[in-house]
TIRO-2110 file (N, C-alpha, C; in Angstrom, 1 decimal):
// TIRO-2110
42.5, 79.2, 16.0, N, 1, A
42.9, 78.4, 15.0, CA, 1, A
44.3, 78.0, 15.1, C, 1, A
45.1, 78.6, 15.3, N, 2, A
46.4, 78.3, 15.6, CA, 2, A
46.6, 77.7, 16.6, C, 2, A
46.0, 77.6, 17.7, N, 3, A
46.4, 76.9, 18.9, CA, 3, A
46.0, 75.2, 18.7, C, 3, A
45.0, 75.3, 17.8, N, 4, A
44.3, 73.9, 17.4, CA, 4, A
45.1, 73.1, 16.6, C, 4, A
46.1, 73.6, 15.6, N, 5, A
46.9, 73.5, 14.6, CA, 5, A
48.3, 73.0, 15.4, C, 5, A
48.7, 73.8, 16.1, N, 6, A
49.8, 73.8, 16.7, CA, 6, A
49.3, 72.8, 17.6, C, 6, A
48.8, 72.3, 18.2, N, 7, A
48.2, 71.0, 19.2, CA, 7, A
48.6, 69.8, 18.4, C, 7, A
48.2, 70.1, 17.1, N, 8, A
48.2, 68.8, 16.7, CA, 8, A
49.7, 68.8, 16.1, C, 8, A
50.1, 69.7, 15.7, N, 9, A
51.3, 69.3, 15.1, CA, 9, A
52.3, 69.4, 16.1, C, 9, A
51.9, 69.5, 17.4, N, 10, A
53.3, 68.7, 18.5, CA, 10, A
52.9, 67.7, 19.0, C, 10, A
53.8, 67.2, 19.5, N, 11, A
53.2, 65.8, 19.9, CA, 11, A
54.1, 65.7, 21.2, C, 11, A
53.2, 65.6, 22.0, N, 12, A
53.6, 65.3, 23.6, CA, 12, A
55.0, 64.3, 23.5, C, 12, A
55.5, 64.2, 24.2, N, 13, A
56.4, 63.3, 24.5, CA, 13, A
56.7, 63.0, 26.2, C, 13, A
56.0, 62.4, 26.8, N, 14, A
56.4, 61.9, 28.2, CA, 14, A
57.5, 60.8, 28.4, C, 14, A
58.2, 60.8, 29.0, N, 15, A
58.7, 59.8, 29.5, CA, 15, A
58.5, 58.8, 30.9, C, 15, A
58.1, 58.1, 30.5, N, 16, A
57.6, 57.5, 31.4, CA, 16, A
58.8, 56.2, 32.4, C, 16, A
59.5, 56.2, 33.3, N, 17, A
60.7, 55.8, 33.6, CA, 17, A
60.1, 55.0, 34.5, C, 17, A
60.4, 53.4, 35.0, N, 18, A
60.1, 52.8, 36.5, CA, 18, A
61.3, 53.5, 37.4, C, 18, A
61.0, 54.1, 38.3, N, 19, A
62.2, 54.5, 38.9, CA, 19, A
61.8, 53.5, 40.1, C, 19, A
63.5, 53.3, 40.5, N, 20, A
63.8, 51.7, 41.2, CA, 20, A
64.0, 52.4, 42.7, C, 20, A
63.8, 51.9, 43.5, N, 21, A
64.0, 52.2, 44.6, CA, 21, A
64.9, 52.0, 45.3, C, 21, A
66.0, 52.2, 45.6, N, 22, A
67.5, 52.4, 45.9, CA, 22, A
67.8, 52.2, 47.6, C, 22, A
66.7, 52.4, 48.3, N, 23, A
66.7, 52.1, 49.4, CA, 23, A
66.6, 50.4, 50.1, C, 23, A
67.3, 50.4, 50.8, N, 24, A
66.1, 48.7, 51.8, CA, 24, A
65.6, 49.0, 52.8, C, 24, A
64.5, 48.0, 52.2, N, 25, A
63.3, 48.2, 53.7, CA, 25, A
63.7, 47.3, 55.1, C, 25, A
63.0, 47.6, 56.0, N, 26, A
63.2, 47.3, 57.2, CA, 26, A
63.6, 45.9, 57.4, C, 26, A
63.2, 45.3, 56.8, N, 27, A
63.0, 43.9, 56.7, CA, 27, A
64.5, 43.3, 56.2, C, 27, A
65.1, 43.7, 55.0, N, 28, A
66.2, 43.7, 54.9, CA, 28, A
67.2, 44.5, 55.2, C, 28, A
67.4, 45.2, 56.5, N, 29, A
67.9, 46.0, 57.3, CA, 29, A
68.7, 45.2, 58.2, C, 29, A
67.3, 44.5, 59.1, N, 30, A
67.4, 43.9, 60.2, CA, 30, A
67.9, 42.1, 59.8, C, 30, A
67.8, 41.5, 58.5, N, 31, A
68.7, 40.5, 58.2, CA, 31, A
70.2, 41.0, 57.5, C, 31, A
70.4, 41.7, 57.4, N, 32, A
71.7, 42.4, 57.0, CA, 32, A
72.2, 42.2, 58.3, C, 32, A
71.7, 42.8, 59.8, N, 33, A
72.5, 43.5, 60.6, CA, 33, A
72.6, 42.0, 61.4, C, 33, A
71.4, 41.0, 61.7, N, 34, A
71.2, 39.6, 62.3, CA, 34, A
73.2, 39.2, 61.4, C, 34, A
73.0, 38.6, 60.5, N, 35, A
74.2, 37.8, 59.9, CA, 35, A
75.6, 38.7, 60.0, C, 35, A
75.5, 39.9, 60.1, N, 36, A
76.9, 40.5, 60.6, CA, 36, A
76.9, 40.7, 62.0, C, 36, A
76.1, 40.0, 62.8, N, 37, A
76.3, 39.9, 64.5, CA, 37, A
76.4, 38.5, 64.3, C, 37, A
76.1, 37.7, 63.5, N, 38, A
76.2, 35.9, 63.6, CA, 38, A
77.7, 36.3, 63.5, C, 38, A
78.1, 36.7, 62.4, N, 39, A
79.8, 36.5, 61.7, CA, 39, A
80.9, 36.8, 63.0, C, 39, A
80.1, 38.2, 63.3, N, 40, A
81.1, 38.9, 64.3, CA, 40, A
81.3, 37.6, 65.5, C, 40, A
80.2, 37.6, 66.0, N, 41, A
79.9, 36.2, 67.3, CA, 41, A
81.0, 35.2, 67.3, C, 41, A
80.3, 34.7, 65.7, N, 42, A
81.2, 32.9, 65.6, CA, 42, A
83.5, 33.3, 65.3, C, 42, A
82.8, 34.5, 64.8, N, 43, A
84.7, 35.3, 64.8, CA, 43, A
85.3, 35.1, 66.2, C, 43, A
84.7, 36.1, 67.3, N, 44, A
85.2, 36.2, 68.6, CA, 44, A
85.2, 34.5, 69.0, C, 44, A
83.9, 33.9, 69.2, N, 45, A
84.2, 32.6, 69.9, CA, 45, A
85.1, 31.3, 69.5, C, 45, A
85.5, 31.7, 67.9, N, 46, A
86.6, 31.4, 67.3, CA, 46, A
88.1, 31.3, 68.1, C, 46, A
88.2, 32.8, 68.3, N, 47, A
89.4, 33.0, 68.8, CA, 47, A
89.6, 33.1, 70.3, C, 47, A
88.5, 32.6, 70.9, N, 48, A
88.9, 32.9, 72.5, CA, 48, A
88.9, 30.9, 72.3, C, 48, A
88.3, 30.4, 71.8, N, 49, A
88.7, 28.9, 71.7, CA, 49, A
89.7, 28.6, 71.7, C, 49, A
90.4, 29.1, 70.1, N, 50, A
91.8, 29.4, 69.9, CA, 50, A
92.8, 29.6, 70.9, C, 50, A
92.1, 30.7, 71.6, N, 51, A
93.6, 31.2, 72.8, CA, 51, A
93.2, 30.1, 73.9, C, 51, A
92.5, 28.9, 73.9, N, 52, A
91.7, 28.6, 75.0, CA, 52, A
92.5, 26.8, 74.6, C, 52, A
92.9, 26.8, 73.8, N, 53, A
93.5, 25.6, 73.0, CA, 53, A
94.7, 25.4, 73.0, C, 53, A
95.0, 27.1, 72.9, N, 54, A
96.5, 26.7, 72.7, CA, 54, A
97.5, 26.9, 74.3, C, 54, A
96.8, 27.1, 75.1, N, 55, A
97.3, 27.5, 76.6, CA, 55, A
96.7, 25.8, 76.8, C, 55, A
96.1, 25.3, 76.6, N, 56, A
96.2, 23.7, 76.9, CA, 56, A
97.0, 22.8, 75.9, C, 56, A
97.6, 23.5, 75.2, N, 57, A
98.4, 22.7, 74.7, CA, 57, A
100.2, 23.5, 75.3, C, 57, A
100.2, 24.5, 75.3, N, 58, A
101.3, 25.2, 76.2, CA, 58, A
101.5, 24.2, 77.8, C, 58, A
100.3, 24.0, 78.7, N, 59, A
101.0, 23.5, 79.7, CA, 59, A
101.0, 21.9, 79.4, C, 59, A
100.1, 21.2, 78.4, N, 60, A
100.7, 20.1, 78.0, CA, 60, A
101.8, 19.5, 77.6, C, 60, A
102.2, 20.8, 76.8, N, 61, A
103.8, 20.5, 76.5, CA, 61, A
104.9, 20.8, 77.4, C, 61, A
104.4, 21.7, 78.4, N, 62, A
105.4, 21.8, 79.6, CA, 62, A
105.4, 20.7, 80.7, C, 62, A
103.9, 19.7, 80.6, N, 63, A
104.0, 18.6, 82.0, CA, 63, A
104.5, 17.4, 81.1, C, 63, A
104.8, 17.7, 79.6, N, 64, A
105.4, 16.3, 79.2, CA, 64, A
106.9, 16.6, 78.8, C, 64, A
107.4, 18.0, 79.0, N, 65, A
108.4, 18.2, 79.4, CA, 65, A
109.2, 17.3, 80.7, C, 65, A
107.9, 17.7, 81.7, N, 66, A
108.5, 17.5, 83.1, CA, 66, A
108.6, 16.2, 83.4, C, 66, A
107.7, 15.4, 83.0, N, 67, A
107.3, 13.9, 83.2, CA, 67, A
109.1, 13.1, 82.7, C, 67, A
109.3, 13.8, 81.4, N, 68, A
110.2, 13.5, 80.6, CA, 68, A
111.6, 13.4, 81.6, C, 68, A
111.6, 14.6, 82.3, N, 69, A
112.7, 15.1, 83.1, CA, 69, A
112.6, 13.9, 84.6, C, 69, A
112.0, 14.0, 84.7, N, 70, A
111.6, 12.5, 85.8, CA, 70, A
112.0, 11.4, 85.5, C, 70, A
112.0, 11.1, 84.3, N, 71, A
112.6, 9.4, 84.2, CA, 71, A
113.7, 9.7, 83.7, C, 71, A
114.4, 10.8, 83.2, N, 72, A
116.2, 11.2, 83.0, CA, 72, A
116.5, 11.5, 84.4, C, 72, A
116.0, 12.0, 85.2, N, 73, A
116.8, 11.8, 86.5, CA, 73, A
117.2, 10.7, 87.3, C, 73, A
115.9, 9.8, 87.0, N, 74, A
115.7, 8.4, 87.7, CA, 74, A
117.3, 7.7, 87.1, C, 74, A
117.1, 7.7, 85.5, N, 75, A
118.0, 7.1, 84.7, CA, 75, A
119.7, 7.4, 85.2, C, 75, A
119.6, 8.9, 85.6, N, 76, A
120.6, 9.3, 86.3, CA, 76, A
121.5, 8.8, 86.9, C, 76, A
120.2, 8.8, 88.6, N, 77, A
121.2, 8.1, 89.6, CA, 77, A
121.4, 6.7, 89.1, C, 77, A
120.9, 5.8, 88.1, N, 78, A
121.2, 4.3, 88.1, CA, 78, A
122.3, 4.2, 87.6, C, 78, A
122.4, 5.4, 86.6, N, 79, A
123.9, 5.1, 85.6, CA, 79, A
125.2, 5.8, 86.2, C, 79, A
125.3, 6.6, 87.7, N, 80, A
125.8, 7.3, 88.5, CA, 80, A
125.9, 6.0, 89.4, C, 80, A
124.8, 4.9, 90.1, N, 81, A
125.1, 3.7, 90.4, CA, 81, A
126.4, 3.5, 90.0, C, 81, A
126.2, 2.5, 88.6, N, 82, A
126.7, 2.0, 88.1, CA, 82, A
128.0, 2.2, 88.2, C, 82, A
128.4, 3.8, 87.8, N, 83, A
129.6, 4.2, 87.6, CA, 83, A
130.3, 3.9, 88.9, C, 83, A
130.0, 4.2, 90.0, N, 84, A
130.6, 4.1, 91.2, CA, 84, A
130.4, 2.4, 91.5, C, 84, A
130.5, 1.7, 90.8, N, 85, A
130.5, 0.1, 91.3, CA, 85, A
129.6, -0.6, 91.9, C, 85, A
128.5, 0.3, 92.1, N, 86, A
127.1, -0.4, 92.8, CA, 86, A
126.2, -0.9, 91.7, C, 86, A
126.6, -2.3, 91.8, N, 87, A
125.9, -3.2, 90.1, CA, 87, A
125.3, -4.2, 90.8, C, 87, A
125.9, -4.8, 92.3, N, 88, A
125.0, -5.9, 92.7, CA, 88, A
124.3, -5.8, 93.6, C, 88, A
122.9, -7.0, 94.0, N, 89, A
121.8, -6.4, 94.7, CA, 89, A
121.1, -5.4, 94.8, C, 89, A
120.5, -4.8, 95.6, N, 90, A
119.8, -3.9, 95.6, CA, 90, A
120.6, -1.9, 95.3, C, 90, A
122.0, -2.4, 95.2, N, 91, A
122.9, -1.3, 95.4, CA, 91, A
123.0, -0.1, 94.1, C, 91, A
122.3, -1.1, 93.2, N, 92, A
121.9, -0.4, 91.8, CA, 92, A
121.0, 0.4, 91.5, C, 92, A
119.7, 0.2, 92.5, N, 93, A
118.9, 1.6, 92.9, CA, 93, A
119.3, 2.3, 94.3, C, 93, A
120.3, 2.3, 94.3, N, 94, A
120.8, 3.3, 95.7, CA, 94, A
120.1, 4.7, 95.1, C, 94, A
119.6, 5.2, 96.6, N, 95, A
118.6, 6.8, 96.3, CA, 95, A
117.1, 6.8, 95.7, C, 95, A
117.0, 5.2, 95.3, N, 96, A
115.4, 5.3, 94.5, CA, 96, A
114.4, 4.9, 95.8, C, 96, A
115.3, 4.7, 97.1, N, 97, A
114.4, 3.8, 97.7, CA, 97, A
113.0, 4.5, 98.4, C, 97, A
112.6, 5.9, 98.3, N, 98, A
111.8, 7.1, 98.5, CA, 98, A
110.8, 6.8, 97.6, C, 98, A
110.9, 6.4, 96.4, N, 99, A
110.3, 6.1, 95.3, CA, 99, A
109.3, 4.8, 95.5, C, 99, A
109.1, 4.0, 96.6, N, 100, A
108.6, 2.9, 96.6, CA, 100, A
107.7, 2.7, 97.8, C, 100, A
106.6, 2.4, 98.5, N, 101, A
105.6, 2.8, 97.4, CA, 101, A
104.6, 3.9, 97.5, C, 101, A
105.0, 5.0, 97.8, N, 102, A
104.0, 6.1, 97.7, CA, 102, A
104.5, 7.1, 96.3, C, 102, A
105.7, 6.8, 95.8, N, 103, A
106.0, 7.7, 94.7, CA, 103, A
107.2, 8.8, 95.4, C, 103, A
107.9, 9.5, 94.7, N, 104, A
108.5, 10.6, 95.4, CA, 104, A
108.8, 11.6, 94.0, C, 104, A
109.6, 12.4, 94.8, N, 105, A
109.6, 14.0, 93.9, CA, 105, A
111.4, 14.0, 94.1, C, 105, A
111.4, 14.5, 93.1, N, 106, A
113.3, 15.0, 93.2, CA, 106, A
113.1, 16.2, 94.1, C, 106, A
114.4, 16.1, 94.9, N, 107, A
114.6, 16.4, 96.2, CA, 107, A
114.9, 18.1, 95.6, C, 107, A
115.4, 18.7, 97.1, N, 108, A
115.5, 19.8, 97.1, CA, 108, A
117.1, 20.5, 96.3, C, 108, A
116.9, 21.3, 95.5, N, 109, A
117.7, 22.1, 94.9, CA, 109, A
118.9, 20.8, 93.8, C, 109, A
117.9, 20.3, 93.0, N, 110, A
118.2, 18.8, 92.1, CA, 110, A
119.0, 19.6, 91.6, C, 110, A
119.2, 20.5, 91.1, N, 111, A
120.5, 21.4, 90.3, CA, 111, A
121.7, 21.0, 91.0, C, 111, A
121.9, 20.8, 92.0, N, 112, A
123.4, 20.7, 92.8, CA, 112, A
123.7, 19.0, 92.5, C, 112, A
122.5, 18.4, 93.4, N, 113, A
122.8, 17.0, 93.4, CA, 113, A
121.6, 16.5, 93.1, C, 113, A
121.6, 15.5, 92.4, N, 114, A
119.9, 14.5, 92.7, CA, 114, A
119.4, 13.9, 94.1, C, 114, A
119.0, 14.0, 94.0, N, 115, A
118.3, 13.6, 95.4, CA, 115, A
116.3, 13.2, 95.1, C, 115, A
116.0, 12.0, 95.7, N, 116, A
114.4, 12.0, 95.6, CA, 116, A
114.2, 12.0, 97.4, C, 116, A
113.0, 12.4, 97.9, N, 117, A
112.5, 12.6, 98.8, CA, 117, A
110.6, 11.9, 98.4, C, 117, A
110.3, 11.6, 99.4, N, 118, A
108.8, 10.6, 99.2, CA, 118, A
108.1, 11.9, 99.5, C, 118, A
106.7, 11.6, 98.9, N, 119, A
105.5, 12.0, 98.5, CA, 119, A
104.8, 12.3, 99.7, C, 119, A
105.2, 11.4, 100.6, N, 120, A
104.5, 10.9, 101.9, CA, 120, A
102.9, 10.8, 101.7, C, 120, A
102.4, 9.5, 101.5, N, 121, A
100.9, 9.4, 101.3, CA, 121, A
100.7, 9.6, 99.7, C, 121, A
101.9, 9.8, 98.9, N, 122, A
101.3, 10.0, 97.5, CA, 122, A
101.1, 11.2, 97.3, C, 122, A
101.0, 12.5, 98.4, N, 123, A
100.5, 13.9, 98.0, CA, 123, A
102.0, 14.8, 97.9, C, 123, A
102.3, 14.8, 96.5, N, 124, A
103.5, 15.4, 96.3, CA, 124, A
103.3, 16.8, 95.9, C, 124, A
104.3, 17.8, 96.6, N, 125, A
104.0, 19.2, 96.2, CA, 125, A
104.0, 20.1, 95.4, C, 125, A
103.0, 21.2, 94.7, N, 126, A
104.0, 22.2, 93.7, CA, 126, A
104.6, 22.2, 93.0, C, 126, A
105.2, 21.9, 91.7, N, 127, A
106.7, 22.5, 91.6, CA, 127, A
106.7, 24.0, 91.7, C, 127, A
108.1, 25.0, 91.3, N, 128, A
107.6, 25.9, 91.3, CA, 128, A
109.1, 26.4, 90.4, C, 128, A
109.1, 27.5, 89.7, N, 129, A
109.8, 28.0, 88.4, CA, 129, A
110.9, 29.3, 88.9, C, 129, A
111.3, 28.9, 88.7, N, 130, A
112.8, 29.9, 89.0, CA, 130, A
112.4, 31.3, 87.9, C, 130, A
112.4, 32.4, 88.6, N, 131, A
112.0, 33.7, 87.7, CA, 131, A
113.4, 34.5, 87.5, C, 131, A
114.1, 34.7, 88.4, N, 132, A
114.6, 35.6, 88.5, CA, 132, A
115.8, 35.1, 87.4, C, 132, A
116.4, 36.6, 86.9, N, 133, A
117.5, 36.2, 86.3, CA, 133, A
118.4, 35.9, 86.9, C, 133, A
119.6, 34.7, 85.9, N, 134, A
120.8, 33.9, 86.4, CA, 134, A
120.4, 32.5, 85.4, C, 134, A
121.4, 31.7, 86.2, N, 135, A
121.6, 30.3, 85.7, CA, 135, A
120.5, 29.6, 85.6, C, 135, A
119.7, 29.8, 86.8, N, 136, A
118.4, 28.9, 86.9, CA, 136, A
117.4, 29.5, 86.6, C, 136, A
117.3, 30.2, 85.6, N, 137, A
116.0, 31.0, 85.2, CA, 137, A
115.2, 29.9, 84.4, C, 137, A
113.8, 29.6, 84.3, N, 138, A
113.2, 28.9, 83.8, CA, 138, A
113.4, 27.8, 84.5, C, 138, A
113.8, 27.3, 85.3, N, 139, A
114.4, 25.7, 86.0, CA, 139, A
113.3, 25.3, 86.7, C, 139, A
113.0, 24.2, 86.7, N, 140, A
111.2, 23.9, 87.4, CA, 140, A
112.1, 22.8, 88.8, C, 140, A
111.6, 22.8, 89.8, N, 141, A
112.3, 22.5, 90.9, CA, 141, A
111.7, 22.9, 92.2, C, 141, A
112.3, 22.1, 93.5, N, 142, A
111.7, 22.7, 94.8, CA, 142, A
113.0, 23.3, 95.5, C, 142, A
112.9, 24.3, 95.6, N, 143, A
113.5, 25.0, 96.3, CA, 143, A
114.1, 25.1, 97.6, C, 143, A
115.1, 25.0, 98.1, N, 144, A
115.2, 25.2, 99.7, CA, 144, A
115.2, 26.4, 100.0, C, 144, A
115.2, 27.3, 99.5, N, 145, A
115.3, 29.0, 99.5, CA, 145, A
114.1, 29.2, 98.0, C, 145, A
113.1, 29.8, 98.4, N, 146, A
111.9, 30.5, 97.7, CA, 146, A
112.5, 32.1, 96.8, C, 146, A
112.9, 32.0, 97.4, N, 147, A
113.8, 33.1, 96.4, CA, 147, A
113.5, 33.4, 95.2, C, 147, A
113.2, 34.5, 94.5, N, 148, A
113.2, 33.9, 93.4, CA, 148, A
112.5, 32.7, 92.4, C, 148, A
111.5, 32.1, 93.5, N, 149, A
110.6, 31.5, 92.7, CA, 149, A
109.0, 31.8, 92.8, C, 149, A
108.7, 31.2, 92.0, N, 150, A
106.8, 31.3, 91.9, CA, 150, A
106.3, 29.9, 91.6, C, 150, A
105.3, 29.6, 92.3, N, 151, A
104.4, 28.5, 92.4, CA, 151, A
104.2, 28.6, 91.0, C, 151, A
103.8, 27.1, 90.5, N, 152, A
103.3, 26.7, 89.0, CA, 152, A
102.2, 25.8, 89.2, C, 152, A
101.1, 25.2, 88.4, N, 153, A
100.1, 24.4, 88.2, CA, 153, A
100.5, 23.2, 88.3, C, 153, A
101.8, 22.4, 87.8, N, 154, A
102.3, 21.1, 87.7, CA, 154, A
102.5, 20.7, 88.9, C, 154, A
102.2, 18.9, 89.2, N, 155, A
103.2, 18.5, 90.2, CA, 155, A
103.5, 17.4, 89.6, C, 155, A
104.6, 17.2, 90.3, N, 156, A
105.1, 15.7, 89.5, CA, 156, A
105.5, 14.4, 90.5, C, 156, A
105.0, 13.3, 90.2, N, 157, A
105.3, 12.3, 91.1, CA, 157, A
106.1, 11.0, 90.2, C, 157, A
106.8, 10.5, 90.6, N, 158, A
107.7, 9.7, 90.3, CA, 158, A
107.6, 8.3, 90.7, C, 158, A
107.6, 7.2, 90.3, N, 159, A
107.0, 5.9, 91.1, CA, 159, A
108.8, 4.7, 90.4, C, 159, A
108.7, 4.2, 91.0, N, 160, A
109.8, 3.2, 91.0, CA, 160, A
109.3, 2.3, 91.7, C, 160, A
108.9, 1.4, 90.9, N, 161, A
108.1, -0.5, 91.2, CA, 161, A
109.1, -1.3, 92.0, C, 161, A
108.9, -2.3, 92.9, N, 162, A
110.1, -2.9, 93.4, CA, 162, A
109.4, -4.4, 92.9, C, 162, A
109.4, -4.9, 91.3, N, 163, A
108.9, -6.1, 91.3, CA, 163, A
110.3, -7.0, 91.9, C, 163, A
109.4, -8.3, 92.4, N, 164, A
110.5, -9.6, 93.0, CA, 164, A
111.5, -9.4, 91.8, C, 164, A
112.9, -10.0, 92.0, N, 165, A
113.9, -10.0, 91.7, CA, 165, A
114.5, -8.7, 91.7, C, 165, A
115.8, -8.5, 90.8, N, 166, A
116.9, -7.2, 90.5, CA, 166, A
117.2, -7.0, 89.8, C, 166, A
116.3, -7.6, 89.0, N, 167, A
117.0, -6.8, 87.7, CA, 167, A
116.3, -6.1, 86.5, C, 167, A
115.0, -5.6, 87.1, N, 168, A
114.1, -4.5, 86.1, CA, 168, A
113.4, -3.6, 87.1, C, 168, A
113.0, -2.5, 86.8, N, 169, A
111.9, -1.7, 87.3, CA, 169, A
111.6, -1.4, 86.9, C, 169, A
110.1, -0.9, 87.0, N, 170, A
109.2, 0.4, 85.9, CA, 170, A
109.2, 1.6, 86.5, C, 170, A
110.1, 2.4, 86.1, N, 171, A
109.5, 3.8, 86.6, CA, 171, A
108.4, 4.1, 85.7, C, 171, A
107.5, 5.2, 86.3, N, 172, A
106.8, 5.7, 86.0, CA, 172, A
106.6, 7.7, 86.8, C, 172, A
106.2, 8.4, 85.2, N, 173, A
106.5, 10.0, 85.4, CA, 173, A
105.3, 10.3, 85.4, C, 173, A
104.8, 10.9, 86.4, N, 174, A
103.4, 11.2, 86.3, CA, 174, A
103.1, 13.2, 86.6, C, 174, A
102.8, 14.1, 85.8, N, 175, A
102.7, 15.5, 85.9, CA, 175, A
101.2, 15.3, 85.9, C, 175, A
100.8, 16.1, 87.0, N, 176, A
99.2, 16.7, 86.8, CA, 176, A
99.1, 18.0, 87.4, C, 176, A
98.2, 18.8, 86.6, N, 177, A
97.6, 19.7, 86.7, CA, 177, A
96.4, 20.1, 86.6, C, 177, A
96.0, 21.4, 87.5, N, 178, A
94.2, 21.7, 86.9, CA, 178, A
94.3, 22.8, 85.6, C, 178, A
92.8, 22.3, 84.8, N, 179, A
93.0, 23.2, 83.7, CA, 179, A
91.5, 23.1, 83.9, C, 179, A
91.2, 24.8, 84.1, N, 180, A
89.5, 25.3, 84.3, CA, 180, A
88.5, 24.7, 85.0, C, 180, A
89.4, 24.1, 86.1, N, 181, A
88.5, 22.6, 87.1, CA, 181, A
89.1, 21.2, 86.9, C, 181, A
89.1, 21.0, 85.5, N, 182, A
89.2, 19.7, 85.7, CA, 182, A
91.1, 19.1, 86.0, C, 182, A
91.3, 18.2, 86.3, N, 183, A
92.3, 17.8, 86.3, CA, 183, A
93.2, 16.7, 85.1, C, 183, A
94.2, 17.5, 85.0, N, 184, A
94.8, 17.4, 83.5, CA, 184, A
96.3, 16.5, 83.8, C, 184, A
96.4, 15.2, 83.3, N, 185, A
97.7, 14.9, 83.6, CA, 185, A
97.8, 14.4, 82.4, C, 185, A
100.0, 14.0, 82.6, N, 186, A
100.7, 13.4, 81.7, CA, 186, A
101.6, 12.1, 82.2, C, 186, A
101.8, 11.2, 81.8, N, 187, A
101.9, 10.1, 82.2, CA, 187, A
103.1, 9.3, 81.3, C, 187, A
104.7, 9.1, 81.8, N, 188, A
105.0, 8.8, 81.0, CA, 188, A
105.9, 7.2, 81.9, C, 188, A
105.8, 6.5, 81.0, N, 189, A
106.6, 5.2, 81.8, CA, 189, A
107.2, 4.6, 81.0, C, 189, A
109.0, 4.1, 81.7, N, 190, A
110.0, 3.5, 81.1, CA, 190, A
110.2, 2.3, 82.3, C, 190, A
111.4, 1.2, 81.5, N, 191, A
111.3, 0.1, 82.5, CA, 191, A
113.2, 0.2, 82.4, C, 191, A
113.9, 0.3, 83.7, N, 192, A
115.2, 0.3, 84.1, CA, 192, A
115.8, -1.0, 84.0, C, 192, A
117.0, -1.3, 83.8, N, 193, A
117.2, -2.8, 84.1, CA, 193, A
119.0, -2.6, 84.4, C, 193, A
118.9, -3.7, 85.6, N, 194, A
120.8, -3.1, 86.0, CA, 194, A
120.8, -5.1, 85.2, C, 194, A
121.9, -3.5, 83.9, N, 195, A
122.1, -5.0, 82.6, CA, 195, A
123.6, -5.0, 83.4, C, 195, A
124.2, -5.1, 84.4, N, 196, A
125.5, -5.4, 84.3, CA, 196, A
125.5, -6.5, 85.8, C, 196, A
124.3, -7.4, 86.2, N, 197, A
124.3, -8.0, 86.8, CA, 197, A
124.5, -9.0, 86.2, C, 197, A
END
């Protein structure tokens, strides 16, 4: 009798809880790990682009350096002409005459003196960069003594037009180099005129 009594007068109490499942299934494992191998992927090929961009823009800005440096030389010997009294006839491009018509390159050791030497056939050499320390460190140039330098990707060709008459020319600065096969140039052109004829 008491256990019958006491049955009724307690009263069960279950709790009954959804318990949630706290784990991921396979399924959402393997797209979790897919999109953090996409992110990682498009990250790296990001920055090898990046480093791949900016080394073409590095030697771009060094052959429009050089191109640059080509028609200030050109401009050079005219206004070095000049100075020394050679204003009439042909005496105003004294030293350009290398320059016409295969193109030429500033001569050997341009640091001392200007000088152009021809292309011979238009295939003009190398430049090559002064390493060592001193005065000409960084100095892009052909060398009469290798000393101290290392070959570079750029070459530069230089053109001086001989249109009829005397009194204009078009130079033109031409840098090319290879970048990963293809060939990469810069191209810059000015027109000279002996104004004191």
């Amino acid at each position: 009798m008491m256990s019958g009594e006491c049955m009724k007068k307690q009263k069960i109490k279950i709790n009954v809880r959804a318990v949630k499942n706290s784990g991921l299934t396979l399924v959402e494992t393997l797209i979790a790990i897919s999109i953090l191998i996409v992110a990682v992927v498009m990250s790296i090929s990001l920055y090898v682009d990046n480093i791949a961009n900016a080394r073409f823009a590095h030697d771009q800005i060094i052959a429009t350096y050089l191109a640059e440096e080509g028609i200030e030389l050109v401009r050079q010997v005219v206004y070095t002409n000049f100075n020394n009294g050679n204003n009439g006839g042909v005496n105003w491009v004294n030293d350009l005459a290398n320059c016409w018509p295969n193109g030429c390159r500033v001569g050997n050791d341009h640091w001392n003196s200007i000088g152009f030497a021809s292309c011979g056939g238009g295939n003009c050499p190398k430049l090559k960069i002064h390493t060592a320390a001193g005065f000409l460190r960084g100095v892009y140039g052909h060398p009469s003594d290798s000393t101290g330098w290392e070959d570079t990707p750029f070459t530069r060709k230089i053109e001086v037009s001989s249109p009829p008459g005397d009194v204009e020319r078009t130079v033109t600065s031409t840098v090319t180099w290879n970048y990963h096969g293809a060939t990469k140039n810069v191209t810059l052109k000015t027109y000279i005129y002996n104004y004191l004829n």
